[in-house]
N, C-alpha and C positions, 0 to 999 in steps of 0.2 A: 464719434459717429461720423459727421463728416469732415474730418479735418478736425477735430475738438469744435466744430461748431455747431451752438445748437439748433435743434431743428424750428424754422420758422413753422407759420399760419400757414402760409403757402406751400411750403415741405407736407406739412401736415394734409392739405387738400391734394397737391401730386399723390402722395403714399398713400391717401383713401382710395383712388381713381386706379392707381398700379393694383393695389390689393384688392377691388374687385374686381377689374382685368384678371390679372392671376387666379383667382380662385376657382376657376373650373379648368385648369394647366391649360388653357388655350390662349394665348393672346392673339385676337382678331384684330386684322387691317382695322376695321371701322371703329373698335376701341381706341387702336392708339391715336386716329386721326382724333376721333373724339377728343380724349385727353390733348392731346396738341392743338385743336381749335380752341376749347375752354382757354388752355392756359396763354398762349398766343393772341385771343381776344375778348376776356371777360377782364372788367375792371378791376377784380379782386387781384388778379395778377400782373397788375401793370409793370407792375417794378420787382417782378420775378425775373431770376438768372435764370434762364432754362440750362445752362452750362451743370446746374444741382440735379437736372433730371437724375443722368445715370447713374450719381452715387444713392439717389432714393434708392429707382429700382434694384440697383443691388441689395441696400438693406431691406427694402423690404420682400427682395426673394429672400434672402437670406434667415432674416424671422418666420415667412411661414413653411420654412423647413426645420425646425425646431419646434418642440412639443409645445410649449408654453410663449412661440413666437407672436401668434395671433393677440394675446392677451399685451407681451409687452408692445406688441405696435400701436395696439389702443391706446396706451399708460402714453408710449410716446407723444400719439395726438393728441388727446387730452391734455398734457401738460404743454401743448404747441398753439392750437385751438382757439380762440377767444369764442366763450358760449354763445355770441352772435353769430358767429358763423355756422355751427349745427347745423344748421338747416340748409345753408351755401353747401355746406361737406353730404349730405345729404342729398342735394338735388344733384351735383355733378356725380355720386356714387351711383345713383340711380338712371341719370345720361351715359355712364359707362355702360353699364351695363344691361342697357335698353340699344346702345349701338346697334350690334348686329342684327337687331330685329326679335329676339326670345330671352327673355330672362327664365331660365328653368336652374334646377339642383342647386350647385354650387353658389351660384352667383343668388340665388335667392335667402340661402341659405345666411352668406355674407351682409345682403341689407339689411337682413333682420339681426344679427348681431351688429352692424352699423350703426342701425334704429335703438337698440337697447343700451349701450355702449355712450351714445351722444343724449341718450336718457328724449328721445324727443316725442311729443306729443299723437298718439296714434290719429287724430285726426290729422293733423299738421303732415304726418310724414305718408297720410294715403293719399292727402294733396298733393302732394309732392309727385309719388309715384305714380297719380293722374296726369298732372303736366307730362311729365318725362314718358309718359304711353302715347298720350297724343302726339306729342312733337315726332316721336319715331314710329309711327303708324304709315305704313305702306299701301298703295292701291291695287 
């Protein structure tokens, strides 16, 4: 995958973020900024390479242009993941893709496969999708 190396926690939360980016084929300025604040200054990534971004984003364009791509990127995170984090992989999937100001079709589509996938608690994950409204709510 990358080098024969396996993919970290951290790979695992970049590839969540790139693949809800990607999934409505638009990647928006204020996604990637998105994604590069997070990783740039949230704790979980301290002692992230961002040097790993662009072999993620290739794999994971790469999977969802294959039919059964979507399914192994899950297997991938999941087996990358520590189930504490869920909810971390969760709320930046949902700051992705609350960037630009509209979560519609694709991108909705995506959290909700996110949300089934990391198995997490429908309370928990409309918390979630609360915070991540507010914070990117415009006047």
């Amino acid at each position: 995958m990358l080098n024969d190396a396996p993919m970290t926690a951290q790979d695992a939360l970049a590839a969540l973020m790139i693949a809800v980016s990607a999934s409505d084929e638009h990647i928006r300025t204020a996604e990637l900024v998105k994604m590069s604040n997070a990783i740039n200054n949230l704790p979980v990534f301290a002692d992230y390479d961002a040097e790993r971004l662009p072999r993620m984003s290739k794999m994971v364009f790469s999977l969802l242009e294959q039919e059964d791509g979507l399914e192994a990127l899950f297997g991938l995170i999941r087996d990358a993941l520590p189930e504490r984090l869920y909810e971390t992989a969760y709320a930046l999937s949902c700051d992705v893709a609350a960037a630009d100001g509209r979560i519609v079709g694709p991108e909705v589509r995506m959290l909700e496969e996110i949300r089934e996938e990391l198995n997490l608690d429908r309370l928990h994950a409309a918390a979630i999708e609360r915070g991540s409204r507010a914070r990117h709510m415009t006047l």
